[in-house]
Every structure is written in structure tokens, then in C-alpha cells.
N, C-alpha and C positions, 0 to 999 in steps of 0.2 A: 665861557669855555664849554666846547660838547663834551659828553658825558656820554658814554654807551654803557650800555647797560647790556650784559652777555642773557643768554635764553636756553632753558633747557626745551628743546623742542624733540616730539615722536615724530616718527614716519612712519606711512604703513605701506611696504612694498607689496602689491598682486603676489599669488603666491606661482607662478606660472612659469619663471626663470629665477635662478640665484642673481645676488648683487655682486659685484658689476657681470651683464650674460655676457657670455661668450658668442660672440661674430653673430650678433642682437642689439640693437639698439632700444626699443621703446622707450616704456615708462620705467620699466627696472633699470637702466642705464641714467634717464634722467634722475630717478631716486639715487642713486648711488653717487654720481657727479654731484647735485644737490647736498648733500649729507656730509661727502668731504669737505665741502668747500665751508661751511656751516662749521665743520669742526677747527678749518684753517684760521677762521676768524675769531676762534674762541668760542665757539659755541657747545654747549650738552647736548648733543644729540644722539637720539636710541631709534634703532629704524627694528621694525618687526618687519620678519620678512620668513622666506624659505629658506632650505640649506643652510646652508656654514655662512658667518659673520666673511665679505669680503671689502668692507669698507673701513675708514679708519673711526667712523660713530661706534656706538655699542650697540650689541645685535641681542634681540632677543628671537628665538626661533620661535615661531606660531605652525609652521608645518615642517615634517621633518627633511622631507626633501622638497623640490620644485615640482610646480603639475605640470609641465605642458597640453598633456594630452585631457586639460580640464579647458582649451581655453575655449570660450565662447559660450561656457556653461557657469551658473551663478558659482560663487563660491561654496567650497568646502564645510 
């Protein structure tokens, strides 16, 4: 018989757009879709990110707001 075994798993969203961006797709959008779906199957997931928690994982903030006007430059 299988056996799953559930996972607390981190994310680390760029800090560049909130989760899920607004009329944005990238990698903040793939983190965000990623992370529900992770929660849908039963999984602990914590995504550090920018801005306010907009996924159904737990959110820890690491910046207070989103940088856009950081992108292209190393991180914070």
C-alpha cells in the first residue's frame, strides 16, 4: 500500500512583486500557484516573501513592501 508522507516545505519569493502580482506573471506568480497547490495536497508550506501573505501557505515577511524598482539589481 503507498504511503505519503506530507512535507513542511520554505519558499523564497524575489522580493520584487507581492504573491500572487497583479497583471504579472513571472516567478512571483509561479511561487504563489506552487505553494497553494503544495497546501491543497496537504502540505506545511511557509513562503518568505514581500508585502502581505496572499497565498493560502504561511507567509513570513522578509521585506516590508515589494521592490520593483530593485529589479535587475542584487538583492536587498
Amino acid at each position: 500500500m503507498y504511503s505519503r508522507e506530507l512535507l513542511r516545505i520554505a519558499m523564497i519569493a524575489p522580493p520584487y512583486f507581492e504573491l500572487p502580482p497583479v497583471a504579472y506573471g513571472g516567478i512571483e506568480a509561479v511561487v504563489a500557484d506552487l505553494a497553494d497547490s503544495l497546501v491543497d495536497v496537504g502540505h506545511h508550506v511557509t513562503v518568505l516573501g514581500a508585502g502581505v501573505p496572499g497565498t493560502r501557505a504561511d507567509f513570513i515577511p522578509i521585506w516590508e513592501h515589494s521592490l520593483p524598482d530593485q529589479i535587475g539589481r542584487a538583492y536587498p
